[in-house]
Structure formats: C-alpha cells, structure tokens
C-alpha positions in Angstrom: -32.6 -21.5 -2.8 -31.0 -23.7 -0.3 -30.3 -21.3 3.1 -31.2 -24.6 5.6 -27.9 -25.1 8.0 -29.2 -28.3 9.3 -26.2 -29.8 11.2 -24.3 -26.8 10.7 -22.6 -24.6 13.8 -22.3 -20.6 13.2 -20.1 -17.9 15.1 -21.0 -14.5 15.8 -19.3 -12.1 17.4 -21.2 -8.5 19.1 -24.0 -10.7 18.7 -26.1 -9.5 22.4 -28.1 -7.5 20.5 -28.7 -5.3 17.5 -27.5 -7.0 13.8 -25.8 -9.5 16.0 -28.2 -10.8 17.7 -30.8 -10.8 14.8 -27.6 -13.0 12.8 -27.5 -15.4 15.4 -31.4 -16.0 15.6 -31.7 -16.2 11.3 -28.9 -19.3 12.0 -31.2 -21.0 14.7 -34.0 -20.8 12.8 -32.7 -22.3 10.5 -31.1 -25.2 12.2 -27.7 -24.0 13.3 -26.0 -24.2 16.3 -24.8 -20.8 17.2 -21.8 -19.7 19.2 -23.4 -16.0 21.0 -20.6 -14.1 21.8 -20.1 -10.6 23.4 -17.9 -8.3 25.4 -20.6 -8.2 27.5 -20.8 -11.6 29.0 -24.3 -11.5 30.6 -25.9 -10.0 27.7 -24.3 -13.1 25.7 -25.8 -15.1 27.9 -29.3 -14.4 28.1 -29.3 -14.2 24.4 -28.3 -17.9 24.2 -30.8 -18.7 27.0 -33.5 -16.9 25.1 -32.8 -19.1 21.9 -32.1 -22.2 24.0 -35.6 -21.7 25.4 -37.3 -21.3 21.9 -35.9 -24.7 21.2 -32.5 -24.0 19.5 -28.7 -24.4 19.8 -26.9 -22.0 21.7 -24.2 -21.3 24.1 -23.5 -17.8 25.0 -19.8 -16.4 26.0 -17.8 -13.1 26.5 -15.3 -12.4 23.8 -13.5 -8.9 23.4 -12.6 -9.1 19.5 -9.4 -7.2 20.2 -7.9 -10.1 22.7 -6.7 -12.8 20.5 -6.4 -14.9 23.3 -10.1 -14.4 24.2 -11.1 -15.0 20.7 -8.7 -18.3 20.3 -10.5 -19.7 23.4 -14.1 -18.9 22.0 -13.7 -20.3 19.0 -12.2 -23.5 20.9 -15.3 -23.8 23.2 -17.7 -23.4 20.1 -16.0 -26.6 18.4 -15.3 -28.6 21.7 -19.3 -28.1 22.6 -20.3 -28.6 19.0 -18.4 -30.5 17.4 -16.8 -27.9 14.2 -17.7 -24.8 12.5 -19.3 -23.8 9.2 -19.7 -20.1 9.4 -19.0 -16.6 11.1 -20.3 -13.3 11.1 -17.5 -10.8 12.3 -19.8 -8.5 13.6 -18.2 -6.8 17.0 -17.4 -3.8 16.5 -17.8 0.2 17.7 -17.6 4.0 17.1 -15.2 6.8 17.9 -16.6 10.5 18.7 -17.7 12.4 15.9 -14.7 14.9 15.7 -12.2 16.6 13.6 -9.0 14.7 12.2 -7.1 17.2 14.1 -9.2 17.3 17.2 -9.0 13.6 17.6 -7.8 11.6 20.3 -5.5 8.6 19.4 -6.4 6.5 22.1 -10.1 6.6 20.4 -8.4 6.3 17.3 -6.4 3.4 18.5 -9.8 1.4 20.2 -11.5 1.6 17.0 -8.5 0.0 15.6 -7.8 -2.4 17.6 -12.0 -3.4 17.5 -13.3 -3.2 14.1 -9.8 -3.7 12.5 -7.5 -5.7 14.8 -10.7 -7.8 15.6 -11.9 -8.8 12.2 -8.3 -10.3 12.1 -8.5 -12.2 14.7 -11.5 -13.9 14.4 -10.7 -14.7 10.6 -7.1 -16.1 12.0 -8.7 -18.5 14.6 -11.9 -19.3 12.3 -10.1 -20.2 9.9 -7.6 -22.4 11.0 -10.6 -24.5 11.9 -12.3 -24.1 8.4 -8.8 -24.9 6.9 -9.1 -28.2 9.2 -12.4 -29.0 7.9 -11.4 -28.0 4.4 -14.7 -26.3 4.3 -16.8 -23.2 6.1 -18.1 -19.2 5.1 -17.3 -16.4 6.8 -18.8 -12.8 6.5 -16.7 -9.6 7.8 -19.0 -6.7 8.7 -17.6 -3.6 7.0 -19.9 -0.7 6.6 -21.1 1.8 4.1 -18.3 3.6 5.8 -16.1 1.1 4.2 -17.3 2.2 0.9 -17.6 5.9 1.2 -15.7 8.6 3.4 -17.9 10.3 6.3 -16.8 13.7 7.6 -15.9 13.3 11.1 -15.4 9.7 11.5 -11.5 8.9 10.1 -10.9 6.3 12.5 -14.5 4.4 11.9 -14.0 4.6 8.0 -10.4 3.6 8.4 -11.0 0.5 10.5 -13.9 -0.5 7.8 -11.8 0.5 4.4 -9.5 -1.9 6.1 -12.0 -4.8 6.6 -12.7 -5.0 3.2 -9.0 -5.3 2.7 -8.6 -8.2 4.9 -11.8 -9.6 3.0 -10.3 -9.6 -0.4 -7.4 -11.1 0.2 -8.3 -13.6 2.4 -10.9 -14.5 0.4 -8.1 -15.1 -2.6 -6.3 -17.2 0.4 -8.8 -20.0 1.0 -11.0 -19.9 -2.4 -9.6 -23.4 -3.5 -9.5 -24.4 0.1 -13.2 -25.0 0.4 -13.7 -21.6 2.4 -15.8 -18.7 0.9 -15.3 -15.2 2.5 -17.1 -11.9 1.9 -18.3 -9.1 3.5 -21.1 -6.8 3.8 -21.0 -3.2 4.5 -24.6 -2.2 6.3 -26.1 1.2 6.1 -27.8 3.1 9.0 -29.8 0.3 10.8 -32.0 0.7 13.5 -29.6 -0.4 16.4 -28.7 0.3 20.0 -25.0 1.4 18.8 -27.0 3.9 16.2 -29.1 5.2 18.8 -26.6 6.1 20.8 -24.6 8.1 18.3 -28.4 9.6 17.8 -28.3 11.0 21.2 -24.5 11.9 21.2 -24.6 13.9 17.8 -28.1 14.3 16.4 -27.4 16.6 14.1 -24.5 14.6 12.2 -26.4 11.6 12.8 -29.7 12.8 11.3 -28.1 14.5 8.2 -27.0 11.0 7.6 -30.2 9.5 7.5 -31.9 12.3 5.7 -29.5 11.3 2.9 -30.4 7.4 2.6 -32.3 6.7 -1.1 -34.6 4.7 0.5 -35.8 7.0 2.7 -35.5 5.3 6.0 -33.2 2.9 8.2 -32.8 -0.1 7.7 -33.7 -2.9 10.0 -31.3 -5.9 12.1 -33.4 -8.4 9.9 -32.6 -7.0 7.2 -28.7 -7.0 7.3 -29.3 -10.7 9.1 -31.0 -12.3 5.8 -27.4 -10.8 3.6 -25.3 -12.6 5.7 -27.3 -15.9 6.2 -27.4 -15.8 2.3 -23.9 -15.6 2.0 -23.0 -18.0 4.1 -25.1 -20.3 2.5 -25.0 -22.9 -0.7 -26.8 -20.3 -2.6 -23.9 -17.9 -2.3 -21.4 -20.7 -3.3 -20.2 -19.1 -6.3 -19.4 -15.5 -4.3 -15.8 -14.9 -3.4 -14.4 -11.9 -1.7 -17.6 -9.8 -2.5 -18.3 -6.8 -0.7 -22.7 -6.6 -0.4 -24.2 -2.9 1.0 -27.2 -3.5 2.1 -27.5 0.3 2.6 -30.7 1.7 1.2 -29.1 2.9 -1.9 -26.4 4.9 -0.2 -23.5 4.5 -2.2 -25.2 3.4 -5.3 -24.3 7.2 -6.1 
C-alpha cells in the first residue's frame, strides 16, 4: 500500500502536541512537508524545529481555528513556502466543563463552537479553495467518538463533533469529482495532554469512560496518526465522506 507523500505538503492544525503532533511527524516521515500550526505559537514552533532538526520539512505557526482570518493567512504561508497542498488534518480543537445541560454556561458552549465546529469550517473553506486550484488534495476532519455517540455531560463537545461529521459528508459530496477526497475520523480516549487534563478536572467521569472501552485501554497519538496518514493517502483513494473510529471498540455497540 502506497502511504509515501514524496513531494507532497500536509496541514495540520492543534498539531504542538498530542494526535497533532504525532500527525504531523507520520507526514515527515514519510516525505511531506508539513505546515505545524497551533494557537500556541511557541509550542508550534519548536515542534517544527524539532522535525526540521531530524531532517524534515517544517515550518511552524500560530493559528486559532476560530479566526478565519488567521486560518486564510496560514494556509497562504504553507503554499507561498512550499509551493501547494495535498492534505489536512483538522485537528484543533477543545473541551467544555463536564456539566449539566441546564447548568451550562453559553460562553463555554459558544468556544467549543466556535473551535471544533466553526473551525473545522474554516480550514475546509481556505484548504479547499487551494485543492479546488490544484484540482486535487485529501483532507481529514477530526470528529470524535463523541461524534458518534452522546456522552452525559458534554452537549456542547458532542454537538460541535455531530456537526463535523456533517460538514464531512457533505463536503465530501462537493469536491468527489473535483479530485478532492474528504473524510473524517472520530478518535476514542487517547492518551493526550487534552485527556489528561479532563483526568485531573473530573476523574470520576473521565475514568468511567475508559473503564467502558472494549479494548481495555487508551488508545495512543500513533495510533489515530496511522488513520489519518492512510486516508489521506492513494490507498484510501476510493473512500469518500467516510467517518473511521479508531476507538477501541467503543461504538461498535
């Protein structure tokens, strides 16, 4: 199976650490040049400059997902340093407390939004109006087993990833004759800064949740990394608007 992206420039957004990071290092290794970007702009940074140093491609930039500005100019740097763009992984995104529906606050509700939701769109917009240039490219949305399954506690989070999968599909329908394959996947618990945070802020939700998990155990960055460098490759070519959960068996029920 061909997943070599010799030549090839990737995109991927929340990508300082965690399933980001691990993304953008899969696409070095195997020959991309990778656009690092992050709202944390020093973090973004030094993961570039630690791939640059192993011998790769990268440039390393702030982006907040939910500034379309920001994301318009990101995308523009990543082609005027590298010439175009042949893939993206939406990544970026965040959680809201762990609370009641009628207990929340709608400013959390509203970040989340504006984040996993508002952001999604945004890069797809500005990504693909590139892609649609090339008349080529793949792009993978990062939904979430959330996006699959309601979680008590966490409206705004599964209502932000419901709606990624929505802006999958019918994107994907968009641009399927236009060269441009989109898809998402939808990760279970991985092993991440972001989830051990929400370990620390609500272990008792948090472990109930993994306790549940078919497999028995977390899953890993590299893991989620090798589904979405296969999708973006020639060996996905025939996948269109798919939604993958790599989730340890979670919603298989």
């Amino acid at each position: 199976m061909n997943t070599s992206f010799q030549n090839s420039v990737a995109f991927v957004t929340g990508a300082a650490g965690g399933i980001g990071f691990a993304t953008a290092q899969a696409f070095a290794e195997a020959g991309a040049a990778v656009a690092i970007t992050d709202i944390n702009e020093a973090a973004a940074k030094t993961a570039a400059d630690a791939l640059n140093k192993a011998g790769h491609q990268a440039l390393g930039m702030r982006c907040d997902v939910s500034d379309e500005a920001q994301v318009a100019a990101a995308i523009e740097q990543t082609v005027s340093t590298f010439g175009r763009l042949d893939a993206a992984y939406n990544n970026a995104g965040l959680h809201a407390p762990s609370i009641e529906t009628a207990d929340a606050l709608a400013e959390d509700f509203d970040r989340v939004i504006a984040v996993n939701l508002r952001g999604v769109w945004n890069c797809m917009k500005h990504e693909l109006r590139q892609m649609r240039n090339q008349g080529s490219g793949a792009i993978v949305n990062c939904s979430s087993q959330s996006g699959l399954a309601g979680i008590a506690g966490l409206g705004a989070y599964t209502a932000s990833k419901h709606g990624v999968i929505g802006l999958t599909k019918a994107a994907a329908l968009e641009y399927a004759r236009k060269g441009i394959r989109i898809n998402a996947i939808c990760p279970g618990t991985v092993s991440t800064p972001m989830v051990a945070k929400a370990m620390a802020d609500h272990p008792t939700s948090m472990q109930a949740v993994i306790d549940d998990i078919p497999l028995g155990r977390m899953g890993t960055a590299e893991e989620i990394a090798s589904a979405v460098i296969w999708l973006c490759s020639p060996g996905a070519g025939f996948m269109i608007g798919q939604i993958v959960a790599p989730d340890g068996g979670y919603t298989a029920r």
